[in-house]
Structure formats: structure tokens, C-alpha cells
C-alpha positions in Angstrom: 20.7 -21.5 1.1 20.8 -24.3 -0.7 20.2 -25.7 -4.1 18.6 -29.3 -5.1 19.7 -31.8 -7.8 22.8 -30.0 -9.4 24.0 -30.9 -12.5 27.5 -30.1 -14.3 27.7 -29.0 -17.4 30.1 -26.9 -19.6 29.4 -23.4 -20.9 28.6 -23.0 -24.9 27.3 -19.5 -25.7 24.5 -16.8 -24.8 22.1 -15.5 -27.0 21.2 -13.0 -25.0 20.8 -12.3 -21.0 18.3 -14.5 -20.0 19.6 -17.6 -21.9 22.6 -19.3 -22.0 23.5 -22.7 -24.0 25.2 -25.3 -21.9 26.9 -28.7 -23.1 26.0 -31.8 -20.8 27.4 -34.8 -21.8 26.4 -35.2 -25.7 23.4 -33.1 -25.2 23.3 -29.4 -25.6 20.8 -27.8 -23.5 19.4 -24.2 -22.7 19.3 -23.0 -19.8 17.9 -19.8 -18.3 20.6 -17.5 -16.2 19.7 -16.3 -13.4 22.0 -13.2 -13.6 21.0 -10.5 -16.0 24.9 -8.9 -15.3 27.3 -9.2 -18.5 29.4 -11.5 -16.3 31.8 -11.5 -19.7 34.6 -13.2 -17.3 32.6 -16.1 -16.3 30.5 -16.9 -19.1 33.6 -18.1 -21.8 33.3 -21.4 -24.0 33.4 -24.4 -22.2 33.5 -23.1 -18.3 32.4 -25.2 -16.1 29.1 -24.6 -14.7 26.7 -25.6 -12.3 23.4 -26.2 -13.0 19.8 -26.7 -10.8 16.6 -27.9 -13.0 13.2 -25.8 -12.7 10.7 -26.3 -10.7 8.2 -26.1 -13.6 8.7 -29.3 -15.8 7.0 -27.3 -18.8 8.9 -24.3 -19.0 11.5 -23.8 -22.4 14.6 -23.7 -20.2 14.7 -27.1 -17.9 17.6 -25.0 -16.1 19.2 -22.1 -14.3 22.3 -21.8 -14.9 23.5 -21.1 -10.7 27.1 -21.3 -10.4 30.6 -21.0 -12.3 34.1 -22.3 -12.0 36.3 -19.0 -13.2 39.9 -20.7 -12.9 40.3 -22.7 -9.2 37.0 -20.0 -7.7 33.8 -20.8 -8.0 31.5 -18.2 -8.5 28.1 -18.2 -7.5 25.9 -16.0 -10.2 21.7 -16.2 -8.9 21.0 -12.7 -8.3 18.4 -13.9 -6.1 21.2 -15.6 -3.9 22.5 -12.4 -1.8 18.9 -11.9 -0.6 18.4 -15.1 0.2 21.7 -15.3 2.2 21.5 -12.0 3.9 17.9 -12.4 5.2 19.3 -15.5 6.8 22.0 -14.4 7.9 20.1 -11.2 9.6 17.6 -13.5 10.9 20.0 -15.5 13.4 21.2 -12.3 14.6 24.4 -11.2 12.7 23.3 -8.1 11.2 21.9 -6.7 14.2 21.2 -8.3 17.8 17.7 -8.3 19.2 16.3 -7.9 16.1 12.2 -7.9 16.3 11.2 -7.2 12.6 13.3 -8.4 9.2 11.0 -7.4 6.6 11.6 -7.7 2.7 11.0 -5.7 -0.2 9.9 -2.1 1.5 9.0 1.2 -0.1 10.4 4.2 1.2 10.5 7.6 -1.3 10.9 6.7 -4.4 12.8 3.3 -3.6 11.8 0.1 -2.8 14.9 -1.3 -0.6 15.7 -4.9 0.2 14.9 -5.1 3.7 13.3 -2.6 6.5 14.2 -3.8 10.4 13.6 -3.0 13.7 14.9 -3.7 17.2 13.8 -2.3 20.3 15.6 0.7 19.9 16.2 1.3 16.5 15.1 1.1 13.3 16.5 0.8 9.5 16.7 0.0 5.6 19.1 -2.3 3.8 20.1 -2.4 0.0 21.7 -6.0 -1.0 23.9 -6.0 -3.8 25.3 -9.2 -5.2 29.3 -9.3 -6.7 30.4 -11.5 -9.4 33.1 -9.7 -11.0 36.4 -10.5 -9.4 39.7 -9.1 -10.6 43.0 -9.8 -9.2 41.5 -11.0 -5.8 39.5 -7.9 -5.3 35.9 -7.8 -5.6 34.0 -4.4 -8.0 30.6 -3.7 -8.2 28.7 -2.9 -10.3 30.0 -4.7 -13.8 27.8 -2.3 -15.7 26.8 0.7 -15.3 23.6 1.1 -12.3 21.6 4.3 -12.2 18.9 2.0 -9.8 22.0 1.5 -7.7 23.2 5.1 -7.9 19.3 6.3 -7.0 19.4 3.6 -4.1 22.7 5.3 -2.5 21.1 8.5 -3.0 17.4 6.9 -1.0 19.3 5.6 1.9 21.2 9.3 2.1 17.5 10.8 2.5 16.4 8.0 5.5 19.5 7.9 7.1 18.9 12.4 7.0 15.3 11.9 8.7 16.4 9.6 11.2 16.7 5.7 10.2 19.6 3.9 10.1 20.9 3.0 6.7 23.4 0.5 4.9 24.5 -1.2 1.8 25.8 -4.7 2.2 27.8 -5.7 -0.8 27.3 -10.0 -0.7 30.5 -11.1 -2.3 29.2 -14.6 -4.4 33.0 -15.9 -3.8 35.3 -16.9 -1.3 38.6 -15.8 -0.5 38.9 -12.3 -1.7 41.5 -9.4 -0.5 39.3 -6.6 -0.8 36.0 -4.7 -2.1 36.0 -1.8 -3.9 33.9 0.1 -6.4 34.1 -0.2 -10.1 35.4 3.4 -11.0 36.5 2.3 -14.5 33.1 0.8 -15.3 30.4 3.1 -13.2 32.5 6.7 -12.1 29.1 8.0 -10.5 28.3 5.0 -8.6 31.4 5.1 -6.7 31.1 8.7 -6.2 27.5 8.0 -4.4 29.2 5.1 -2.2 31.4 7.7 -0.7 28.8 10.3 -0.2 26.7 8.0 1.2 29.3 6.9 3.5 29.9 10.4 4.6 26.1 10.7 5.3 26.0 8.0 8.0 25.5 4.7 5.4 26.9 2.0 7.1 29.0 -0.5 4.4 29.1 -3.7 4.9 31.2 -6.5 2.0 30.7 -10.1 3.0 32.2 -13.2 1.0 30.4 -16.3 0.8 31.0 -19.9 1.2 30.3 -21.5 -2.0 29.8 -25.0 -3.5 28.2 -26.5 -6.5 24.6 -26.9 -4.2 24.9 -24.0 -1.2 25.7 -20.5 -1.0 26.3 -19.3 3.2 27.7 -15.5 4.3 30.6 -16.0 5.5 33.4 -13.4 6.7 33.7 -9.6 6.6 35.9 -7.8 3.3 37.8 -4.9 3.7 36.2 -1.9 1.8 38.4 0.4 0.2 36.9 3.5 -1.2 
């Protein structure tokens, strides 16, 4: 995927989640962040960041605020972006070959999952989760507690039980990281789910990205370690 007319700027503050205040040049502006995570280790006075100017000339925030430089990685933060990327991705083939059907955004239960699919002989759901959070080259998810995510793991358990396949792709917004893991410290239950869920028949899938100021492309496999 890409993005259109980037500009550079350098991080100032947040007020809150939606909004973050970003110095360009002489001029302060505010931009809206397309992340709702707490993304603490990214966001810090004056980090550089990367940003792509709304659509809609008339809203308050003439930004989103889509990528961040944390040290020599830059760190893609739209939590739109893994979507994006993996329904590519899954469309030329990658996630599954002779795939007939990629369709977004589909109920089943209680859950509305990221993507239902179909190929001749099979049939299946996919969650998407992004990954900002990067510590000492490993990637954790999630950086806050989830009880969606946690209710997800637990949906895919009950289709994967009545017959569909099932899986969790973890879309690392980064490149060059050893390994994914859960976040144990931050979200005990979470990981707890992950591993019953791969006991169940959930198939896990981490893949990094390549990542530059104006595109964001899967890229490689990570090894998962439970």
C-alpha cells in the first residue's frame, strides 16, 4: 500500500489518543493518529515522524500522523495498514493458493473477523493484528491490555471446532525483527488464549513489513515463540 504526499515532521505531545501535536518547520500542527495503541515508545518529544495530509481539506486535523522513526527503525503506526497489506498480500496468492473468495469484515458468532476465504476445497476466517511495540528486536502484541483480542482467539477456537479453518496473522509494522511473541507482562490472558487457540488447530502466522516514509509491503515470515 502506499501513501501520497508525505511530509516530515517532529513529534511534540498528545493530548489524547486521537491527536497528536507535531512540529514542521516553524509551524506547529495537529494531526490526527491513526493508532489508538499507547505506542509510549514511539510517540517521545521530537521523534521523527511521517506524516500524509487528509483527504478532506475541511477537517480540524490536516494530518495523520502514519509512520515513526524509533532510533535507526521506522515504524509504521496506521492501524488500518495490516489490513490493507494482508488483503493484498492474500489476494496474489500468498496466504492460500487458488483462492476464489477474500472477503472483509465477516460476522461469525459473536465476532466480526477481518477476512472470510474460500478455495475450492476449503474454507476459513482470519483475525489481523497490527504490532508496533518492539523491544530488544522482538515484536509483543498487544501493548495494552485486549479483551476484543482475547474474545477473537476464543471465536476462531469455536469455527475452527465446527469445521473452518482458522488463523491469526500478527502483521509486524517493522522490518528486521528476531522474533514474535506475546505480551505476558502487559496482557497474561491474551497470551494464555494464543496458546489455546494454537492447541485447537489456529494456524499463527507473524509477518514483518517493508517500510518507508510512503509504503508499507508484507514481507517475510517471524519466528513465533509462545
Amino acid at each position: 500500500m502506499h501513501y501520497h504526499e508525505i511530509t516530515p515532521g517532529n513529534f511534540v505531545s498528545r493530548p489524547n489518543r486521537f491527536v497528536a501535536q507535531v512540529r514542521i518547520g516553524e509551524e506547529t500542527v495537529i494531526c490526527h493518529v491513526k493508532n489508538t495503541g499507547r505506542c509510549r515508545e514511539l510517540l517521545i518529544p521530537g521523534a521523527r515522524v511521517y506524516l500524509e495530509p487528509s483527504v478532506n481539506p475541511a477537517r480540524k486535523t490536516p494530518y495523520d500522523l502514519v509512520a515513526v522513526e524509533k532510533g535507526e527503525r521506522l515504524i509504521n503506526m496506521d492501524a488500518q495498514a495490516p489490513n490493507k497489506v494482508f488483503g493484498e498480500w492474500a489476494g496474489r496468492g500468498e496466504f492460500r493458493p487458488g483462492l476464489t473468495l477474500l472477503r472483509p469484515e465477516t460476522a461469525y458468532g459473536a465476532s466480526r473477523f477481518d477476512f472470510y476465504w474460500e478455495t475450492r476445497e476449503s474454507r476459513g476466517f482470519v483475525e489481523v493484528k497490527g504490532v508496533t511495540l518492539e523491544e530488544e528486536g522482538a515484536a509483543l502484541f498487544p501493548d495494552a491490555p485486549t479483551q476484543r483480542g482475547v474474545k477473537h482467539l476464543e471465536e476462531l477456537i469455536r469455527a475452527r471446532e465446527a469445521g473452518y479453518e482458522a488463523a491469526v496473522c500478527f502483521v509486524v509494522q517493522m522490518e528486521g525483527v528476531k522474533y514474535f511473541t506475546p505480551n505476558r507482562r502487559t496482557h497474561p490472558e491474551f497470551a494464555g488464549a494464543l496458546v489455546r487457540a494454537r492447541q485447537a488447530g489456529v494456524e499463527l502466522l507473524a509477518m514483518d513489513c517493508r517500510v518507508s516514509p510512503d509504503r508499507l509491503e508484507l514481507n517475510r515470515p517471524v519466528e513465533i515463540r509462545l
